[in-house]
Each structure stands twice: as structure tokens, then as C-alpha cells.
C-alpha positions as CSV (number, residue, x, y, z in Angstrom):
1,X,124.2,91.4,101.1
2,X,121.1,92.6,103.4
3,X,120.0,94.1,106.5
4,X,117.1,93.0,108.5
5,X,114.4,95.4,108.9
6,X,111.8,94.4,111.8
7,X,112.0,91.4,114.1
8,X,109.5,88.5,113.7
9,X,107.2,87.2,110.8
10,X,104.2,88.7,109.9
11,X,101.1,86.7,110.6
12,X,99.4,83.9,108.5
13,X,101.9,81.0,109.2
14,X,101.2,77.9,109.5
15,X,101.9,77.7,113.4
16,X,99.5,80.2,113.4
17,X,96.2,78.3,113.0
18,X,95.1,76.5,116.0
19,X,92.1,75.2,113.9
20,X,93.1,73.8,111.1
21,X,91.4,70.5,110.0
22,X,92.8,68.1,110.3
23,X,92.4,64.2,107.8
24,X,90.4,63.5,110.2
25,X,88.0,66.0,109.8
26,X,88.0,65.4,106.3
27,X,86.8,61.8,106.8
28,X,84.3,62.4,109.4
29,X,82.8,64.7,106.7
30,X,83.0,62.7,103.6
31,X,81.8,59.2,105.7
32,X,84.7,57.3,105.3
33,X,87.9,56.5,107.0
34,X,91.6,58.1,107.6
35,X,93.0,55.9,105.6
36,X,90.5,56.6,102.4
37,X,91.4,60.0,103.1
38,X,94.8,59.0,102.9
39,X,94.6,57.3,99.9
40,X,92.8,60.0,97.8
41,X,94.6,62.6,98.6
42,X,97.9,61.1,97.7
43,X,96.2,60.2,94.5
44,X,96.3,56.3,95.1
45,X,92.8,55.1,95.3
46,X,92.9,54.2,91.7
47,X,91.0,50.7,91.6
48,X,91.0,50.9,95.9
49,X,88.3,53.7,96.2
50,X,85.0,54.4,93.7
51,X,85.1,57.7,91.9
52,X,82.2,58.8,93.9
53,X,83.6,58.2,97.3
54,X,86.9,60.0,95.9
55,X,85.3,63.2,94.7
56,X,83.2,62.8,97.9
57,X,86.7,63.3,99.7
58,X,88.0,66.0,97.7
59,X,84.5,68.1,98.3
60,X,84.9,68.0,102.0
61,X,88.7,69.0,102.0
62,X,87.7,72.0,99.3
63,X,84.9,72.7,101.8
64,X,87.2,72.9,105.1
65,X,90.2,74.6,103.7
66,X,92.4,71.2,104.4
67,X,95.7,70.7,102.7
68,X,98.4,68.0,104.0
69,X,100.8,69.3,106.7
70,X,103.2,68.4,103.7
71,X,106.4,70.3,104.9
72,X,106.1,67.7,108.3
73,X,105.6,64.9,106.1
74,X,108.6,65.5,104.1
75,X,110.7,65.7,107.6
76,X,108.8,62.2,108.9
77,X,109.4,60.5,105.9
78,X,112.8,61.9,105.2
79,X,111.7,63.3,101.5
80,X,113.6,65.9,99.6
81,X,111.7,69.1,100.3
82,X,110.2,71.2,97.3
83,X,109.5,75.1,97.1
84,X,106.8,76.6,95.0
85,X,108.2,80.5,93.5
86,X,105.1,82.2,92.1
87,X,105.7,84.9,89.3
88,X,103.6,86.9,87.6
89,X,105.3,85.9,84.1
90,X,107.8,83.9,82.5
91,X,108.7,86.9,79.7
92,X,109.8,89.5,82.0
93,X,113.7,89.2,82.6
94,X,113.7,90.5,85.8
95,X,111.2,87.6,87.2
96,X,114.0,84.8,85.6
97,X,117.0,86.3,87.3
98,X,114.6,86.0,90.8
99,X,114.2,82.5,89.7
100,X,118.1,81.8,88.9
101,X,119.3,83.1,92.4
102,X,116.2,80.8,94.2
103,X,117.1,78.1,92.3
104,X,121.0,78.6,92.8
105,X,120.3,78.9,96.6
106,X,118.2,76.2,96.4
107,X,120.9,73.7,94.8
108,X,122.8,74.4,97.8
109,X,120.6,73.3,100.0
110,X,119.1,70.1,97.9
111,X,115.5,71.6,97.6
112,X,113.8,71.5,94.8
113,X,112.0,74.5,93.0
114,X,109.1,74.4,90.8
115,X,108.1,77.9,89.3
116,X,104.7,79.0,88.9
117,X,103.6,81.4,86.5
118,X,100.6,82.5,87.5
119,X,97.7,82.2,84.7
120,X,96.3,85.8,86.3
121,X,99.1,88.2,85.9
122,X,98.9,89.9,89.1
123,X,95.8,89.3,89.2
124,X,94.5,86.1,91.7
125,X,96.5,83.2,91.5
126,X,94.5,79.8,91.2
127,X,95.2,77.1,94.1
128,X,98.1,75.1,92.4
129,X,97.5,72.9,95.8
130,X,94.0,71.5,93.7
131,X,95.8,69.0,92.9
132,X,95.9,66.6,96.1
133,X,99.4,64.5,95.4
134,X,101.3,68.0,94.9
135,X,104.3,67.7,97.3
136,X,105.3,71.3,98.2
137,X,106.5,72.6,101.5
138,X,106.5,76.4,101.2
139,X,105.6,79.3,98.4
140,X,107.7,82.0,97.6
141,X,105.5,85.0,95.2
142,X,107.1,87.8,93.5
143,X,105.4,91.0,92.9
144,X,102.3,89.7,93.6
145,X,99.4,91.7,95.5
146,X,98.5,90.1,98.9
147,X,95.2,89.9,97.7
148,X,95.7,87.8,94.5
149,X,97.6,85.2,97.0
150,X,94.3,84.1,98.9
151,X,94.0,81.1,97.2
152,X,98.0,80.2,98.1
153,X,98.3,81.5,101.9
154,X,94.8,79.3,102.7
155,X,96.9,76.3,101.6
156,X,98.2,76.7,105.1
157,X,101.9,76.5,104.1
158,X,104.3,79.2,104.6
159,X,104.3,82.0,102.2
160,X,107.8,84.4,101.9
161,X,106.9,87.2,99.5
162,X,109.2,89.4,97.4
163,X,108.5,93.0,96.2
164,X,106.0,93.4,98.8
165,X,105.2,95.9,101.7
166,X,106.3,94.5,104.9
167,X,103.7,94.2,107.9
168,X,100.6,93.8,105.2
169,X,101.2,90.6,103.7
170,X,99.9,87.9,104.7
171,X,103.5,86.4,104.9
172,X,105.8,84.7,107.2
173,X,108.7,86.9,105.9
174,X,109.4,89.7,103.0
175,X,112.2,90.5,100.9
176,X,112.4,93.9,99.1
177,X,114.6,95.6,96.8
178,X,115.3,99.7,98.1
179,X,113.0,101.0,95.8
180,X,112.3,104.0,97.8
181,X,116.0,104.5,97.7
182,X,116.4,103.8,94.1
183,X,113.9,106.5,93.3
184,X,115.6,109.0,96.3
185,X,118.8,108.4,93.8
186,X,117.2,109.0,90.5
187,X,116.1,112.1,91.6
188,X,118.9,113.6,93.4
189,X,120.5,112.6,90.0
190,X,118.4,114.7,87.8
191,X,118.4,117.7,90.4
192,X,121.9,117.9,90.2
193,X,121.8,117.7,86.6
194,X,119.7,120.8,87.2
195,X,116.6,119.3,85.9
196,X,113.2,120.9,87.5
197,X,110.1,120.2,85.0
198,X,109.8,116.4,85.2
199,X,107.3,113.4,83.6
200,X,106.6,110.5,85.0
201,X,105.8,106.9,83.2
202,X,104.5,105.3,85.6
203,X,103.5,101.2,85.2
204,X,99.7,100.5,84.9
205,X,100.4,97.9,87.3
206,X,98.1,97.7,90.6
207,X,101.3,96.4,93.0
208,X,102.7,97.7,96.4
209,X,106.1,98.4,94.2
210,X,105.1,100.8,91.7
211,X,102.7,102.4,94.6
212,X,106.2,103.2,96.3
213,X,107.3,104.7,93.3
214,X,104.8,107.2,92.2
215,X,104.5,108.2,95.9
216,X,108.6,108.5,96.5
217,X,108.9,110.6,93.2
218,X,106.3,113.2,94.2
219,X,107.5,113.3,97.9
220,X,111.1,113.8,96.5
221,X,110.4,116.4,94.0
222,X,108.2,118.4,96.6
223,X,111.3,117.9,99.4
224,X,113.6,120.1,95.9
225,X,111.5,123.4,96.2
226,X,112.2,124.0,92.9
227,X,111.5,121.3,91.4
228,X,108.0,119.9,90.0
229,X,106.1,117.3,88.5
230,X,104.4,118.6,85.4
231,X,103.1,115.0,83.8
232,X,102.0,111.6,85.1
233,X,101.3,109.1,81.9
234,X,100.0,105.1,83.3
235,X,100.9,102.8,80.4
236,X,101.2,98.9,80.3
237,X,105.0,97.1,80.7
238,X,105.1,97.1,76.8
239,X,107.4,99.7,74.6
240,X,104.1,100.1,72.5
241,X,102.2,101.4,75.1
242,X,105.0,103.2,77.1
243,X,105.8,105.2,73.8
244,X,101.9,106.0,73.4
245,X,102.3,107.1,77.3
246,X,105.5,109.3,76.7
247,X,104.3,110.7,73.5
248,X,101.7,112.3,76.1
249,X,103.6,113.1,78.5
250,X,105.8,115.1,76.2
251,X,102.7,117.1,75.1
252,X,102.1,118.9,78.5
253,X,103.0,122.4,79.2
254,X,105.7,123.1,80.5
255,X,107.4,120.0,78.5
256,X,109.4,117.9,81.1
257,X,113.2,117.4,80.2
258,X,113.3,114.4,82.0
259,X,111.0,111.4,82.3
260,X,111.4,109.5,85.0
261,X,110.1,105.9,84.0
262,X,108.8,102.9,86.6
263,X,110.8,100.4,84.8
264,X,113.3,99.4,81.9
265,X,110.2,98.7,79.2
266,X,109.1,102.2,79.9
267,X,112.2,103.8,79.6
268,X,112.6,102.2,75.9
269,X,109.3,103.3,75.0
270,X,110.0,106.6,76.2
271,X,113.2,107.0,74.3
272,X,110.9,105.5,70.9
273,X,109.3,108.6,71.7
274,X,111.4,111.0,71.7
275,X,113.0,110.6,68.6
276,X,109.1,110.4,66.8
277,X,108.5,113.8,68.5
278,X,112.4,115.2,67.1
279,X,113.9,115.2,70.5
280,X,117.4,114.0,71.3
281,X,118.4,112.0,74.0
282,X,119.9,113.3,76.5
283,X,120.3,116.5,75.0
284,X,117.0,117.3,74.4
285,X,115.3,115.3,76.9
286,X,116.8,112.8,80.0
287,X,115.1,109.5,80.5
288,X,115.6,107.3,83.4
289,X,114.4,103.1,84.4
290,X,114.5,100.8,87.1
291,X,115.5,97.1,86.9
292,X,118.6,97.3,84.5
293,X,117.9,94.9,82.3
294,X,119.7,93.3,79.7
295,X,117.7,96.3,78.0
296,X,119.2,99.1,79.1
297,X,122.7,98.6,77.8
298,X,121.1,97.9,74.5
299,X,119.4,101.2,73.7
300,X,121.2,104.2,72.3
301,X,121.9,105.8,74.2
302,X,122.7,103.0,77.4
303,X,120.1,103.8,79.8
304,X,120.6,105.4,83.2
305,X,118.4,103.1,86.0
306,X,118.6,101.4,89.2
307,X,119.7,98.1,89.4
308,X,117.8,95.7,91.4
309,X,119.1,92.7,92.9
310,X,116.9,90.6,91.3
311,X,119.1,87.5,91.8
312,X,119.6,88.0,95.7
313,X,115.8,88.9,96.5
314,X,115.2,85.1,94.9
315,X,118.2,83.6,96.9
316,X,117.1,85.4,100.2
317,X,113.4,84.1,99.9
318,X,114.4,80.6,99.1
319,X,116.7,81.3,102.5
320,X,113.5,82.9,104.3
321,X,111.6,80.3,103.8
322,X,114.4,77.5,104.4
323,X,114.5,79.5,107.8
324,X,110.6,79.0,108.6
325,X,110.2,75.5,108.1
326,X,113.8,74.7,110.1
327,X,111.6,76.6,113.1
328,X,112.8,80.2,113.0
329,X,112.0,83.4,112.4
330,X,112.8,85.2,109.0
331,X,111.5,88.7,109.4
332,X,111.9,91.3,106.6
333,X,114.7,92.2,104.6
334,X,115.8,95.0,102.6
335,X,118.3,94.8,99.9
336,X,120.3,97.7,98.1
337,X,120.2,98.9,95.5
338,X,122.1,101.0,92.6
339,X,122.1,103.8,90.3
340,X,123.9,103.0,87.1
341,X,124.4,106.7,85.2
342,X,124.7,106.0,81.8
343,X,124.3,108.3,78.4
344,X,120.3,108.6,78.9
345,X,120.7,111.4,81.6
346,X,122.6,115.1,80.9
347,X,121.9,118.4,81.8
348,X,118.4,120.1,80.7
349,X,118.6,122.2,77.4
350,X,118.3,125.9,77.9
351,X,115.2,126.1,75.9
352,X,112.9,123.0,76.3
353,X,110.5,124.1,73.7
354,X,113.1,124.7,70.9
355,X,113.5,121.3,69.6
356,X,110.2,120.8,69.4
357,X,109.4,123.8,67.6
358,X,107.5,125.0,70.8
């Protein structure tokens, strides 16, 4: 379930680069023929070409930016075609359920997908293109920064990215979860709870995502009158830092009685928290995530968050991108998203300082 938001792709495809060099570029520059070219790059000049001449190859097709037009290969020769899904990490929950509705959507379709954690994090992703014989027609990245993809997007195949701001990317399509409306509902929550002194946890994470977050919070909270934010703790996507980062947060003056956390992780760390510092949950304090993980019916109390359609945002990309290399356009699209109220969230004690002795 989507809706479309903006008309065309964004630029960077591969249609978009009247330049690119082409294997015959490649030989003219190494000093040999097509057909050498041909033959090292598809990793079959074992015993046909010296290792000199090979690596002579490879240096000029590093030095012009070439890759194979692979996706029009696959069509020419009739191969099954293969996407690329780029995530951050394998240990994140939320990045495996992306991966299950790709490679669900892919089934359907007969095209392969091979995930890519990437070794940086967030951070730059090496070229996993290096490697001459890989046979991939498009990438789909999740949470990733555009600018940790250069090494990806210069590969000259088509690039759909999820959990990224639209129009900036250097993508043929987007797919994003509502996470400005997931934080527009977390808040209308806790102001109707009657909550007006509230923390933020907010993911030590340099990504367009938790950006949105920080930036939707504080715009919602100044749209209440009343209502303020009276702590902002950065911690790393780990319950041991997050409870560090809460313990904080709960130190400030006025206390908040609810923290409002970036993700899942957070929230568990913030709930860890709260019961070092004597607090109860919700009673004494209302906590709040985004992601719903497995998590957040595992706590006690279950937490109140925003579910994200992790499984959809990988089934539309794979569809994006199946889009792109059939010839049309894929634009952006945003999915919906949820707030699930559980026991984490209540209405503000009448004395914030009193069960901390405050």
C-alpha cells in the first residue's frame, strides 16, 4: 500500500550519461583489443591473457569509471537478472525484514538478490562492482547517506534508495517510510496524554531519517504552545549507550515525563534507565520508539512506537527498480505508517520530581 509522491526519477541514471566509456575505450587505453577487454573483465583470461596485460585492463577501466552495461547484457543474452540490496548491517532487525519483502518480491519476479552489508556502516560503501565478473543489474541501499553511495551510483547502474530524502539522492527512484507522520503521531499522543516537559533520545546516526526526526519533534512541540523540549541526549543504536543517554536526559531541569526515542534500541535503553534512576514506567515517566521491533512487545511494559513497513519499503524498491530497467519511470514513494499505543505511554504524574526524590 503506497502513494506516489512526485513524478519522474531523480537524476544519476544510467540513461543519463551521454559519456560513458565505453570497452572500447578501455582497450584503446590499455593497448590491446575488445575482445581482451572482454575477456578480462569477465574473468576468463586465465592462461589467454598475461597478468600484466590483465591488470593493465583493469587500471584503465578503474581510471575511466567503466563498468559493463550488465543490465543490457542480461536482456541480450537472455540471463536471469540479479539485484544488489545494500544495508548498513546484518544485526539490526529492521534491515532483515527490508531484505525479506525484496527478496519475496523478487521471487515473484525470478530475480535474484544478493545483500550487501556494507563494511562502513553508514559510512562509504566500497565498490562491490571491483570485482569485474560481478553480474548485477541494479542496487537498491537502505538508510544509507547519498554520500557514502559514491562508489555504487559511479558503477553506472541504477540505484533505488530507501529511507532517503527524495530529490537529493542521487537515485533513479526513493521509497520512504512516513516518518514525519510517525513522529506528528507520537506527539499528538503524548499531548493528549497531557504531557508538556519532553526528552529526546535521538540516534547518533548522521542519516536523512533521523534528521527528519529531530527536526519534526521540535517543529511539533513548538506548533503545541505549551509544550517544550527540555532535553536532547545523541547516543549510539545500543541499549548500553541509550541508557547512558537517558540517564542524562532524566537529569535535566525540569525532568521530562516522556522521552521520546529515535528508535526501538533507544527506547529499551531508556526504560533500563528509568528503573536505575527509581522511576516507573509509565507512571512515572512515558517512553516512546520507532520501528516496532520484535523488541517492543518484549519489554515491560510493551512499548508504544511507530511501526514501519519495513517489509513493503524492500518489496517496493525491488519493484522500483524492476520498473527502471523495464524502461519506466519509478519516482518516489511514501508508505504509511502506524502508531501502536501500548503500556509505555500514560498520563504525566502530577509531581515529576517526587519519584525521584526531586
Amino acid at each position: 500500500m503506497s502513494r506516489a509522491r512526485g513524478a519522474g526519477p531523480a537524476d544519476g541514471g544510467a540513461n543519463d550519461r551521454p559519456n560513458r566509456p565505453t570497452s572500447r575505450d578501455v582497450a584503446d587505453r590499455a593497448g590491446v583489443s575488445q575482445a581482451t577487454v572482454s575477456l578480462v573483465l569477465r574473468d576468463r583470461w586465465h592462461g589467454r591473457v598475461s597478468p600484466g596485460r590483465a591488470e593493465s585492463v583493469r587500471e584503465a577501466a578503474r581510471a575511466l569509471g567503466y563498468r559493463p552495461n550488465l543490465a543490457a547484457r542480461s536482456l541480450r543474452l537472455g540471463q536471469r537478472r540479479t539485484a544488489l540490496l545494500v544495508v548498513p548491517a546484518l544485526t539490526t532487525e529492521f534491515f532483515a525484514r527490508v531484505h525479506s519483502g525484496a527478496a519475496r518480491m523478487a521471487a515473484e519476479h525470478d530475480i535474484g538478490v544478493v545483500l550487501y552489508p556494507s563494511p562502513g556502516g553508514v559510512g562509504p560503501a566500497p565498490d562491490p562492482f571491483a570485482s569485474a565478473s560481478a553480474t548485477v543489474d541494479g542496487v537498491i541501499a537502505s538508510s544509507m547517506a547519498a554520500e557514502a553511495l559514491t562508489g555504487l551510483r559511479d558503477g553506472g547502474l541504477p540505484l533505488v534508495m530507501l529511507d532517503s530524502e527524495p530529490g537529493l539522492a542521487p537515485a533513479v527512484a526513493t521509497v520512504n517510510p512516513d516518518i514525519a507522520d510517525g513522529m506528528r503521531q507520537v506527539c499528538a499522543h503524548l499531548l493528549r496524554l497531557g504531557h508538556r516537559d519532553v526528552g529526546h533520545l535521538a540516534a547518533a546516526v548522521d542519516t536523512w531519517t533521523f534528521h527528519a526526526r529531530a527536526r519534526v519533534l521540535a517543529e511539533s512541540l513548538a506548533g503545541a504552545g505549551s509544550a517544550r523540549l527540555v532535553a536532547t541526549e545523541r547516543s549510539g543504536l545500543t541499549v548500553h549507550e541509550a541508557t547512558a543517554a537517558a540517564e542524562r536526559a532524566l537529569r535535566a531541569s525540569p525532568r521530562p515525563t516522556a522521552l521520546v526515542c529515535d528508535d526501538d534500541v533507544l527506547a529499551a535503553g531508556a526504560c533500563k534507565a528509568a528503573r536505575r534512576m527509581g522511576l516507573r514506567v509509565p507512571q512515572d515517566l512515558s517512553v516512546t520508539g520507532i520501528d516496532d521491533l520484535v523488541l517492543a512487545a518484549a519489554v515491560e511494559p510493551e512499548l508504544t512506537t511507530v511501526r514501519l513497513p519495513a517489509e513493503e519499503m524492500g518489496a517496493a524498491g525491488l519493484t522500483a527498480l524492476l520498473s527502471v530497467l523495464g524502461g519506466r519511470e519509478a519516482g518516489n514513494t511514501l508508505l504509511p505508517v502506524e502508531l501502536v499505543c501500548r503500556g509505555s505511554t500514560a498520563a504525566p504524574p502530577h509531581d515529576p520530581g517526587a519519584a525521584s526524590g526531586r
